[in-house]
PDB file of N, CA, C and O in Angstrom:
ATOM      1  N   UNK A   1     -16.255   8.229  33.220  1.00  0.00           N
ATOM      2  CA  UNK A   1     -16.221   8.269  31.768  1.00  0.00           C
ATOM      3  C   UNK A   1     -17.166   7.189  31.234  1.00  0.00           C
ATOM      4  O   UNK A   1     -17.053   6.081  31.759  1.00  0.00           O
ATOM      5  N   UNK A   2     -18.074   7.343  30.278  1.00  0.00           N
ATOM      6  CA  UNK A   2     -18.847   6.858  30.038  1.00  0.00           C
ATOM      7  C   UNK A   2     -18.305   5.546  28.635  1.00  0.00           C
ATOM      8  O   UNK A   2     -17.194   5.555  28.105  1.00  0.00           O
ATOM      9  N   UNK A   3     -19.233   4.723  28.368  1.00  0.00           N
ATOM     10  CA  UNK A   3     -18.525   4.095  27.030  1.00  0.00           C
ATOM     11  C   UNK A   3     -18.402   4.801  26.096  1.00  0.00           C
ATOM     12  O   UNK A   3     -17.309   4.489  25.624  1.00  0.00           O
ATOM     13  N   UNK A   4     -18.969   5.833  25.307  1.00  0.00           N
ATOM     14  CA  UNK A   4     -19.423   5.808  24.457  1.00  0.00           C
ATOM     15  C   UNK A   4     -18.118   6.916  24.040  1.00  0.00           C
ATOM     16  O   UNK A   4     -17.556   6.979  22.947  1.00  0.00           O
ATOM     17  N   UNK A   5     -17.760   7.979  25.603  1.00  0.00           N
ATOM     18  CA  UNK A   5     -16.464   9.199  25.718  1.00  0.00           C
ATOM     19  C   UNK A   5     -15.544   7.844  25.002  1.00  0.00           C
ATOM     20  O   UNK A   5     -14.881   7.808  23.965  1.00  0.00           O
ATOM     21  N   UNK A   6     -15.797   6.888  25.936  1.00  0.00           N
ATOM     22  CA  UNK A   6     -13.745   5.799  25.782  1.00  0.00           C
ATOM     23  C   UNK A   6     -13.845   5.511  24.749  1.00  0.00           C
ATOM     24  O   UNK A   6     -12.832   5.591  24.055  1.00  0.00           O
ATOM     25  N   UNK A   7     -15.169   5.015  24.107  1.00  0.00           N
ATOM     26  CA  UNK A   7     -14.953   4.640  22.066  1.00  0.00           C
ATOM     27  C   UNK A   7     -14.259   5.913  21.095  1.00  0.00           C
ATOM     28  O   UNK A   7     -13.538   5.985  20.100  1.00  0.00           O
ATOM     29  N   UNK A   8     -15.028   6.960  22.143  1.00  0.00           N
ATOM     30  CA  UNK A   8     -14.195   8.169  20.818  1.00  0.00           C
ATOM     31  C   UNK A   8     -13.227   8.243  21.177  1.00  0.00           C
ATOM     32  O   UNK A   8     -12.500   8.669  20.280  1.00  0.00           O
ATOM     33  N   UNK A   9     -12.496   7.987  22.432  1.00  0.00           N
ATOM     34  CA  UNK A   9     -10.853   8.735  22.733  1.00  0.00           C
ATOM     35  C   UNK A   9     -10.453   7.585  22.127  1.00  0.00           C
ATOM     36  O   UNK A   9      -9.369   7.899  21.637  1.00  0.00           O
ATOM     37  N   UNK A  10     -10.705   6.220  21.807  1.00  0.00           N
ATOM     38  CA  UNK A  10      -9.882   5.126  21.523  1.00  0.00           C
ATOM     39  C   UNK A  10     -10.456   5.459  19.695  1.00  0.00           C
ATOM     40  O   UNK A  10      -9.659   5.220  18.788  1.00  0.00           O
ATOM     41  N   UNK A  11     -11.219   5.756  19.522  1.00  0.00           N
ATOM     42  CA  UNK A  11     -11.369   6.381  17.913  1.00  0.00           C
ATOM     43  C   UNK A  11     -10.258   7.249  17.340  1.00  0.00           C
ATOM     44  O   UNK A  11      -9.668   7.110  16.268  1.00  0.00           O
ATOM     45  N   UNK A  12     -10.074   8.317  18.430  1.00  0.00           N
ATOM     46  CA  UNK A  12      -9.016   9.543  18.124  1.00  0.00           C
ATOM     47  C   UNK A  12      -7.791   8.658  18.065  1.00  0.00           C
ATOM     48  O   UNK A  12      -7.054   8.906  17.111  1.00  0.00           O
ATOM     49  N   UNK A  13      -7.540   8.016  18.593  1.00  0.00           N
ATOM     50  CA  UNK A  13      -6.077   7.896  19.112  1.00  0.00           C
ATOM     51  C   UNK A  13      -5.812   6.491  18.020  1.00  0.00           C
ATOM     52  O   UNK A  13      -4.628   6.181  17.890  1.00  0.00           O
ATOM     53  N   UNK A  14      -6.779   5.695  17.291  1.00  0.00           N
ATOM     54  CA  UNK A  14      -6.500   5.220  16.364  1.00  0.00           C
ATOM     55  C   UNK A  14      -6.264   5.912  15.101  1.00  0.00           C
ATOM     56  O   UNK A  14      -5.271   5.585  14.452  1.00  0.00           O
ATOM     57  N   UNK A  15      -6.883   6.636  14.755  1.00  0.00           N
ATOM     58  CA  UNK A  15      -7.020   8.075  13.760  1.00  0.00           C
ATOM     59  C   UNK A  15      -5.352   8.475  13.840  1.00  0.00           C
ATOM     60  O   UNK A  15      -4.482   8.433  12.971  1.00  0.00           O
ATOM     61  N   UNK A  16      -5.317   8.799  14.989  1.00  0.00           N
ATOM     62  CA  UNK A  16      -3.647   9.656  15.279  1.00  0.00           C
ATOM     63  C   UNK A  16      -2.615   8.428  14.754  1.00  0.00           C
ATOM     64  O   UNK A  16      -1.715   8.584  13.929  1.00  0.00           O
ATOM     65  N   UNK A  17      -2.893   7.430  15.294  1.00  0.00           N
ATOM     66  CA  UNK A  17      -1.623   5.915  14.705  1.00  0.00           C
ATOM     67  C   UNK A  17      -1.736   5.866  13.154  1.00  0.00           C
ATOM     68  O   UNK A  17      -0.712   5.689  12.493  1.00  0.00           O
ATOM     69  N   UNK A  18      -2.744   5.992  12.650  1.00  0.00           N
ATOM     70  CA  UNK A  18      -3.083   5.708  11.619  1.00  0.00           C
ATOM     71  C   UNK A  18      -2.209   6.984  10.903  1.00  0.00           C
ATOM     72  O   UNK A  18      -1.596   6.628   9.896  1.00  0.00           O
ATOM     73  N   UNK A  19      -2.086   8.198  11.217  1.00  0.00           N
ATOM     74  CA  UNK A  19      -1.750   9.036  10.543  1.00  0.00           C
ATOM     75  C   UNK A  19      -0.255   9.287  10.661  1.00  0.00           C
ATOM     76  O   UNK A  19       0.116   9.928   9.678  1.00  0.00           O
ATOM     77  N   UNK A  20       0.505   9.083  11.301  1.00  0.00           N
ATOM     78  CA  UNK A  20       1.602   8.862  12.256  1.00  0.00           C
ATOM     79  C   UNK A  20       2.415   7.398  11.465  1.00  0.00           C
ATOM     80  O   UNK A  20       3.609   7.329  11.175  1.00  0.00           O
ATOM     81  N   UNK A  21       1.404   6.370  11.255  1.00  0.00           N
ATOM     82  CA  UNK A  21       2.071   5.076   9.805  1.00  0.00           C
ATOM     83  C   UNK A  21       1.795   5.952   8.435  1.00  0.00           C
ATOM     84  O   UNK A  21       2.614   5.622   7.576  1.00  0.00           O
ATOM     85  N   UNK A  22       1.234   6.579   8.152  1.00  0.00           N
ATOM     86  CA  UNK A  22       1.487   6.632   6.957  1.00  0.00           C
ATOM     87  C   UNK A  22       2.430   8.099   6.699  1.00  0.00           C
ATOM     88  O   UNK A  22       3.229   8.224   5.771  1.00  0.00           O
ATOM     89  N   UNK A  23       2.261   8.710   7.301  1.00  0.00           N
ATOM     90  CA  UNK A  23       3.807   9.339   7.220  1.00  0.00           C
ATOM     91  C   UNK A  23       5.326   8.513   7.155  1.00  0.00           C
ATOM     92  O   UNK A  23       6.246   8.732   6.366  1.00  0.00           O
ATOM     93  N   UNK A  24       5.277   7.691   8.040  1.00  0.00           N
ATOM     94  CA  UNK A  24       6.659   7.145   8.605  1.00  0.00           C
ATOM     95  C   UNK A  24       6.206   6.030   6.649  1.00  0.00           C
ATOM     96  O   UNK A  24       7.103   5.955   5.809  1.00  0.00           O
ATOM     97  N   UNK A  25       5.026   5.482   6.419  1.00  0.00           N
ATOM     98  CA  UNK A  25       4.983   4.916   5.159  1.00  0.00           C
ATOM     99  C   UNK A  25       5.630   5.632   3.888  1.00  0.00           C
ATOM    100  O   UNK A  25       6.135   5.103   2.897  1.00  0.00           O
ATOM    101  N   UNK A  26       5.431   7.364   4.279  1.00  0.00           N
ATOM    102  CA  UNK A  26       5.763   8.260   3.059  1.00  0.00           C
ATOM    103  C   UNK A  26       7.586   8.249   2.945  1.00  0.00           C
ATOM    104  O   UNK A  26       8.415   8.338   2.040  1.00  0.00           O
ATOM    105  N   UNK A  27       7.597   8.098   4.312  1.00  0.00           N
ATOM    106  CA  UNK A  27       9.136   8.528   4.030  1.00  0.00           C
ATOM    107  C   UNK A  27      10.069   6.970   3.788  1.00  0.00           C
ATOM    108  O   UNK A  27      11.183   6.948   3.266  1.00  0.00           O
ATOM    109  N   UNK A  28       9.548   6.101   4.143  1.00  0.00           N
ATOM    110  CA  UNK A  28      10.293   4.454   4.067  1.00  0.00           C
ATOM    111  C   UNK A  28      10.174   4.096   1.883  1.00  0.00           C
ATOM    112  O   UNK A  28      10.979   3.523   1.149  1.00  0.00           O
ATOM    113  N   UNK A  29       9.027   4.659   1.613  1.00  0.00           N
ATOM    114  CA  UNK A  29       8.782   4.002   0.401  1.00  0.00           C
ATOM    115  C   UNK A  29       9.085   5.316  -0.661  1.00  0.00           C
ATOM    116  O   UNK A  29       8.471   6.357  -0.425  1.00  0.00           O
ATOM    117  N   UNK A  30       9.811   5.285  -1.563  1.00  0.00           N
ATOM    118  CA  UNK A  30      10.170   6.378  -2.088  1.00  0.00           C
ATOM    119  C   UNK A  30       9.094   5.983  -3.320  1.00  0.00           C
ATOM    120  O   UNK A  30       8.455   4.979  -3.636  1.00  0.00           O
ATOM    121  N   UNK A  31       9.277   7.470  -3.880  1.00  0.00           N
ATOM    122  CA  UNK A  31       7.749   7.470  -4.665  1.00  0.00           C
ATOM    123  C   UNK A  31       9.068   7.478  -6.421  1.00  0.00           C
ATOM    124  O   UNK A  31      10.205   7.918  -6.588  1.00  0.00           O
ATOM    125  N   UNK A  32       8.072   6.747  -7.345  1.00  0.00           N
ATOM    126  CA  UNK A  32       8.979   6.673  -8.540  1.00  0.00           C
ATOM    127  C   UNK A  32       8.652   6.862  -9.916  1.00  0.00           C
ATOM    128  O   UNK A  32       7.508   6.545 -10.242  1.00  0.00           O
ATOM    129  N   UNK A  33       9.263   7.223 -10.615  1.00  0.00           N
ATOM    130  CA  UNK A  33       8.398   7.533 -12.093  1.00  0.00           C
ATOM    131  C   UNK A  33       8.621   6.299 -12.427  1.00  0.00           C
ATOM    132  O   UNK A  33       9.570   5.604 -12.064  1.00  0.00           O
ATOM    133  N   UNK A  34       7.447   5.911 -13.365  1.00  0.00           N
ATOM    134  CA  UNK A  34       7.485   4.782 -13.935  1.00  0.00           C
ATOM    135  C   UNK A  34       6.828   5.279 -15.597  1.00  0.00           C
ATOM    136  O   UNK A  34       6.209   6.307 -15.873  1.00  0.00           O
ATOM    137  N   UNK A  35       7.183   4.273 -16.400  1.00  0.00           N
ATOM    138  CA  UNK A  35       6.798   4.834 -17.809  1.00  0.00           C
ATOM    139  C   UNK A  35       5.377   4.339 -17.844  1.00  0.00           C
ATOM    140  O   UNK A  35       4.780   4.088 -16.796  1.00  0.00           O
ATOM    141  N   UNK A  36       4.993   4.238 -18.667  1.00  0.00           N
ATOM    142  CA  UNK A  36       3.449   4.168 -19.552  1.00  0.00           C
ATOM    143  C   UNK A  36       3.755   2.779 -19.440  1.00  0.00           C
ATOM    144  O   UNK A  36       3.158   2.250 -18.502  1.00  0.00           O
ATOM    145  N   UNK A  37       4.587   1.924 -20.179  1.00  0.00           N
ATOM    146  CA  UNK A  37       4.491   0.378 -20.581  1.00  0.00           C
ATOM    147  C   UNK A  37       4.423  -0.238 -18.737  1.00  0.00           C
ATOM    148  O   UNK A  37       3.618  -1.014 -18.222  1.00  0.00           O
ATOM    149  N   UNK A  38       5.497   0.419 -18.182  1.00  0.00           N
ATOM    150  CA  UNK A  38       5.850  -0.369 -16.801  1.00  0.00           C
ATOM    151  C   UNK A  38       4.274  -0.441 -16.012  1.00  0.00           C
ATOM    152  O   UNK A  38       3.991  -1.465 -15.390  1.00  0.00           O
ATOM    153  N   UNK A  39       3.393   0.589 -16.079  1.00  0.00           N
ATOM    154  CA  UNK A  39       2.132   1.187 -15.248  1.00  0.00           C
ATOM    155  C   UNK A  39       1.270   0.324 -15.876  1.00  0.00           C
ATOM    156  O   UNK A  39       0.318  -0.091 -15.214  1.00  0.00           O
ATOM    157  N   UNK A  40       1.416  -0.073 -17.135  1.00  0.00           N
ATOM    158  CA  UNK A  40       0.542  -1.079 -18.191  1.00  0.00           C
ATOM    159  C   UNK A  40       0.941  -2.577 -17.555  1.00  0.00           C
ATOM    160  O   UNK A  40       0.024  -3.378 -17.376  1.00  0.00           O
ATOM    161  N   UNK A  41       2.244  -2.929 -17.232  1.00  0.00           N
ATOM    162  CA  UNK A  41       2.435  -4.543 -16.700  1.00  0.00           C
ATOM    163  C   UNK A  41       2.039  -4.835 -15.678  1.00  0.00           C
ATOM    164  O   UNK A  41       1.543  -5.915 -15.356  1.00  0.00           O
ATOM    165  N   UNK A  42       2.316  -3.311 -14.624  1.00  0.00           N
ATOM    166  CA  UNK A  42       1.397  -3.623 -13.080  1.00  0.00           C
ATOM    167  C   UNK A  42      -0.271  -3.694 -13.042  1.00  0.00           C
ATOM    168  O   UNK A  42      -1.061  -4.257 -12.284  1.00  0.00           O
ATOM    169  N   UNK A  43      -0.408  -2.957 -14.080  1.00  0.00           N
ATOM    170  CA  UNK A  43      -2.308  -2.901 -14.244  1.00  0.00           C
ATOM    171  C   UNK A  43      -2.646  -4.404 -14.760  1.00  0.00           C
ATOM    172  O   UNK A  43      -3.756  -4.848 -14.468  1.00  0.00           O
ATOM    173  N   UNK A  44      -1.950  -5.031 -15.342  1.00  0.00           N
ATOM    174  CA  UNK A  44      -2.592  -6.321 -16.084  1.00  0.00           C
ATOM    175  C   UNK A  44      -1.690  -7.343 -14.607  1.00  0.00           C
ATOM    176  O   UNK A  44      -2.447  -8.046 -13.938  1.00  0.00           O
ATOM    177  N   UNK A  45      -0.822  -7.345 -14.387  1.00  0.00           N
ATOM    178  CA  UNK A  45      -0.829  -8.107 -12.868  1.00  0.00           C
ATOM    179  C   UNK A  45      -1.966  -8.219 -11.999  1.00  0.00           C
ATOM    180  O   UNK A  45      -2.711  -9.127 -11.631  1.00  0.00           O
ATOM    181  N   UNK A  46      -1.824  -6.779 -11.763  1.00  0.00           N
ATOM    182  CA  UNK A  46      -3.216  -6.226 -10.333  1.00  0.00           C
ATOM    183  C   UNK A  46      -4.281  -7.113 -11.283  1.00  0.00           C
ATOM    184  O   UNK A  46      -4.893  -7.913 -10.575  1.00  0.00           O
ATOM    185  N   UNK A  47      -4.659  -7.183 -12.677  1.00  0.00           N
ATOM    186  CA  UNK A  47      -6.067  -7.600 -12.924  1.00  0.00           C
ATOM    187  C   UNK A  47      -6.033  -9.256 -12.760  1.00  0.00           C
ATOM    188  O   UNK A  47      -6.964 -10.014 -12.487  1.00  0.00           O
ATOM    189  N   UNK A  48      -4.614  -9.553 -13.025  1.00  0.00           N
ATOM    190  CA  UNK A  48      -4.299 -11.249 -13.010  1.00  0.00           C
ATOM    191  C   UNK A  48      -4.685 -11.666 -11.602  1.00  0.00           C
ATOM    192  O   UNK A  48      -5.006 -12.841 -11.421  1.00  0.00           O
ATOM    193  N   UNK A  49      -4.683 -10.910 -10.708  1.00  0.00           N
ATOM    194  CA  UNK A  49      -4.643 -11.278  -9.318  1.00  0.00           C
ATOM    195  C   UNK A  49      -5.639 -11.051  -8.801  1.00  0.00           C
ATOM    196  O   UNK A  49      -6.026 -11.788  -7.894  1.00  0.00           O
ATOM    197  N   UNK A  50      -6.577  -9.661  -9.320  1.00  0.00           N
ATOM    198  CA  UNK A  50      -8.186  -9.242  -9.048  1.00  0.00           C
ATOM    199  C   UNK A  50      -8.963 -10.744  -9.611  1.00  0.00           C
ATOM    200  O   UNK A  50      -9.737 -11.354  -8.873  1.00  0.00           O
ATOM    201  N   UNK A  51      -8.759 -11.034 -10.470  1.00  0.00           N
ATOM    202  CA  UNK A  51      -9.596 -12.459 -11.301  1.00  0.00           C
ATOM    203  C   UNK A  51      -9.029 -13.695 -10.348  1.00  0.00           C
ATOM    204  O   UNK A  51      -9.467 -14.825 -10.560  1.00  0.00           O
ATOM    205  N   UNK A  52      -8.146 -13.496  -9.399  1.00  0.00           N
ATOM    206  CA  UNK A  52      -8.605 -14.570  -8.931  1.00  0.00           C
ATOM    207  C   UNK A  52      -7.148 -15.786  -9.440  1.00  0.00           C
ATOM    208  O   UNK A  52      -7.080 -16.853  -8.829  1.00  0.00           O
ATOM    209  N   UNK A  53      -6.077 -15.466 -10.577  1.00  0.00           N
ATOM    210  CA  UNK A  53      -5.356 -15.929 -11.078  1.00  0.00           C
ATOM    211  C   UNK A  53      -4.139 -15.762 -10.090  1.00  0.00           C
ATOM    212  O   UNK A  53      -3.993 -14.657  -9.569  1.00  0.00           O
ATOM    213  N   UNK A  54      -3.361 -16.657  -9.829  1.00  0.00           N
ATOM    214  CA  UNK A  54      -2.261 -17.169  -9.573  1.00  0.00           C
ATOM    215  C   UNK A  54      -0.694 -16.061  -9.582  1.00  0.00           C
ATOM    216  O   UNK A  54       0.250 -16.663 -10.093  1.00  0.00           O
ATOM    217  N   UNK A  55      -0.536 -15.423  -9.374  1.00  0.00           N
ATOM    218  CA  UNK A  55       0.599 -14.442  -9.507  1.00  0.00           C
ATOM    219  C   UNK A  55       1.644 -14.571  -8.522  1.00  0.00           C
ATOM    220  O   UNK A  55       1.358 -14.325  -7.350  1.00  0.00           O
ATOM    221  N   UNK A  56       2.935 -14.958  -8.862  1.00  0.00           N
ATOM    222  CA  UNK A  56       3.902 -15.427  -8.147  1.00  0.00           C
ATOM    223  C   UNK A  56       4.274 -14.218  -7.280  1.00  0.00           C
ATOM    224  O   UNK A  56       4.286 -13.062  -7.704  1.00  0.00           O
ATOM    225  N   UNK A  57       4.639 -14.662  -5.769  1.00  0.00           N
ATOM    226  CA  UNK A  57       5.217 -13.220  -5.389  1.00  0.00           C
ATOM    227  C   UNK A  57       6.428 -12.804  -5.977  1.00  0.00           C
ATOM    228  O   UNK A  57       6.541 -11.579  -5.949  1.00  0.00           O
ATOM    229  N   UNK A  58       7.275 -13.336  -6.447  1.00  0.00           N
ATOM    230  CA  UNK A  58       9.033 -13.583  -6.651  1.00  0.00           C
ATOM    231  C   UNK A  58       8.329 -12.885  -7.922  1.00  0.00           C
ATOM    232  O   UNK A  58       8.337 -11.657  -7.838  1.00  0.00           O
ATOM    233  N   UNK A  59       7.738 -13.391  -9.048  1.00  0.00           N
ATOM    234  CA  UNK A  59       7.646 -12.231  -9.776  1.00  0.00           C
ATOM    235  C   UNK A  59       6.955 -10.619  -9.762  1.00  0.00           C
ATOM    236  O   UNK A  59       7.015  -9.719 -10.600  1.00  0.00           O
ATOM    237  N   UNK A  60       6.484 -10.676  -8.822  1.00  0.00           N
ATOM    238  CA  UNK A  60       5.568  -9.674  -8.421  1.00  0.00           C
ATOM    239  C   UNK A  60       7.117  -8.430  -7.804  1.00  0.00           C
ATOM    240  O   UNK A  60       7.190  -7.250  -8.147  1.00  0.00           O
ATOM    241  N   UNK A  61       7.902  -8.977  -7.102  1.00  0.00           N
ATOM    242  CA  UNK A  61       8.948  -8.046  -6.354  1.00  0.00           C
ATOM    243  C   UNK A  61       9.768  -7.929  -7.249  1.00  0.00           C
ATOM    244  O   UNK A  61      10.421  -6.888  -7.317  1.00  0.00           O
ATOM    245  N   UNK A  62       9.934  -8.842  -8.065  1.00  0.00           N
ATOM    246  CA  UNK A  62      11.391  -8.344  -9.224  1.00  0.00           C
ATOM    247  C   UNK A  62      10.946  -7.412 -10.267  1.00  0.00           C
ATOM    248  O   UNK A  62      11.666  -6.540 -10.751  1.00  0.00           O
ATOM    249  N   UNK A  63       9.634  -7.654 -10.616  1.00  0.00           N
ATOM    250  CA  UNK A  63       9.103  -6.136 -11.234  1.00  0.00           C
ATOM    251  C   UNK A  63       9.331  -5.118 -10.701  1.00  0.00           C
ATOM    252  O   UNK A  63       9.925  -4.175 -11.223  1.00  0.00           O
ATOM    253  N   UNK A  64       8.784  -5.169  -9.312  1.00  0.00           N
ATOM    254  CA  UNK A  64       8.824  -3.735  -8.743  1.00  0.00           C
ATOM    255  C   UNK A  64      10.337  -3.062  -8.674  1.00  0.00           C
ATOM    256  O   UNK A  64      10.683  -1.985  -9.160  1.00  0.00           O
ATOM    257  N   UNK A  65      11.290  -4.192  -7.788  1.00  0.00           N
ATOM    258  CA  UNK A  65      12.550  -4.148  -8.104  1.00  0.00           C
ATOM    259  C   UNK A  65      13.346  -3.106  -9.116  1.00  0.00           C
ATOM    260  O   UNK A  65      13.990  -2.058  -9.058  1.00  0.00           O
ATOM    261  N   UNK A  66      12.710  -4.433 -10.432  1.00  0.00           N
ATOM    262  CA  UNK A  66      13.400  -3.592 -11.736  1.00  0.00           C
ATOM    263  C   UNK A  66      12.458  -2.101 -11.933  1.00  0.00           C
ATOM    264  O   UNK A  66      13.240  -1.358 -12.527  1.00  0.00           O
ATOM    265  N   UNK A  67      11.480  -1.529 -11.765  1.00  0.00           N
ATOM    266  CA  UNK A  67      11.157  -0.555 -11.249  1.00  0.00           C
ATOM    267  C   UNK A  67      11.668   0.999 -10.355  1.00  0.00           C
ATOM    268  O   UNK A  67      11.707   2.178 -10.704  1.00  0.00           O
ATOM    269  N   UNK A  68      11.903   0.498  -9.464  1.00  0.00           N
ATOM    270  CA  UNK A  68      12.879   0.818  -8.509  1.00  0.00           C
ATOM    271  C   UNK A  68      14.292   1.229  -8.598  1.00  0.00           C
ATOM    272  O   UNK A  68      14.779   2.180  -7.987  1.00  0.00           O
ATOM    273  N   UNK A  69      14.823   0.553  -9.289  1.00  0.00           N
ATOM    274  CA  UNK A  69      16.479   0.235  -9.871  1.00  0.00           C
ATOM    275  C   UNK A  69      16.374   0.817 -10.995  1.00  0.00           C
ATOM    276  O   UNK A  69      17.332   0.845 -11.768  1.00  0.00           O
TER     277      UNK A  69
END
């Protein structure tokens, strides 16, 4: 077997893990409606945190939390 066969079988078989987590991801994380305002506090977070600003995790999970709940 040459290198180049073992890069693709080790290509495939990462491909396959990869697809195999995000299933087992689909079913662990339940998917949720969220309103307009709630989708508006996570977008200005995500941007607080894209810029580089300071965003607590503890507040970051009790959003989602109250989200969730």
């Amino acid at each position: 077997m040459s290198g180049a066969d073992l890069m693709e079988r080790i290509y495939r078989e990462v491909l396959n893990i990869k697809e195999r987590l995000e299933v087992v991801e689909r079913l662990l994380v339940p998917e949720v409606e969220v309103s307009d305002g709630e989708l508006e506090e996570l977008r200005a977070l995500r941007a607080e945190a894209l810029r580089g600003e300071a965003v607590s995790w503890r507040e970051v999970k009790k959003k989602v939390e109250e989200l969730i709940t």
